[in-house]
C-alpha positions as CSV (number, residue, x, y, z in Angstrom):
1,X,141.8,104.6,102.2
2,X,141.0,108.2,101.4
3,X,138.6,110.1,99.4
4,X,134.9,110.4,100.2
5,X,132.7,109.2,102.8
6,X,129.9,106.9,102.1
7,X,128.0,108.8,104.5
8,X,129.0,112.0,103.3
9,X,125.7,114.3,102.5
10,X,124.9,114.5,99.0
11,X,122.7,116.4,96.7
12,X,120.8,115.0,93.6
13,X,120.3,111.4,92.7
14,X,123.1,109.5,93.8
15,X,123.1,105.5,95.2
16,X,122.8,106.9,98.6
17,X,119.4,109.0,98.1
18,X,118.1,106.2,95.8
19,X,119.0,103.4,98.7
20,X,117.1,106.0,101.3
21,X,113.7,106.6,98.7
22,X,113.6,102.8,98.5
23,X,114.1,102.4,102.1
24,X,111.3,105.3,102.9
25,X,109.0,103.8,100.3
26,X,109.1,100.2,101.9
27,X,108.6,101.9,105.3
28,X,105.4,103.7,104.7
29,X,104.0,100.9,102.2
30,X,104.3,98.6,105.4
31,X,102.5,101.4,107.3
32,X,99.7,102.0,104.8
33,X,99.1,98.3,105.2
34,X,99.0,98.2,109.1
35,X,97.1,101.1,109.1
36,X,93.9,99.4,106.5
37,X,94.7,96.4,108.9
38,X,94.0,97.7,111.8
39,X,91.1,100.5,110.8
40,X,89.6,98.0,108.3
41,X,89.2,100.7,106.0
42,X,91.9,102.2,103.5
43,X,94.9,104.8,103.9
44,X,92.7,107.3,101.7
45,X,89.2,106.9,104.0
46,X,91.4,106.4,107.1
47,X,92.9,110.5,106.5
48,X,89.2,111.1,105.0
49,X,89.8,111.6,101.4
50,X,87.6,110.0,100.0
């Protein structure tokens, strides 16, 4: 089996980036929710913008 890697870096919006951003966005939608969870107040007041 030759040609490229799956893992190969890549530039631009390939599968691979768009998997990652998906990934990422989950991630720090999970952490936004912890974080108003735990504070009791909002991501934006939490940082103190707004």
């Amino acid at each position: 089996m030759q040609g490229e890697s799956r893992n190969d870096a890549k530039f631009g919006f390939t599968p691979q980036a768009e998997n990652w951003n998906g990934r990422l966005a989950m991630i720090g939608f999970v952490a936004a929710l912890i974080t108003e969870f735990v504070t009791g107040q909002g991501v934006l007041h939490f940082w103190g913008l707004l």
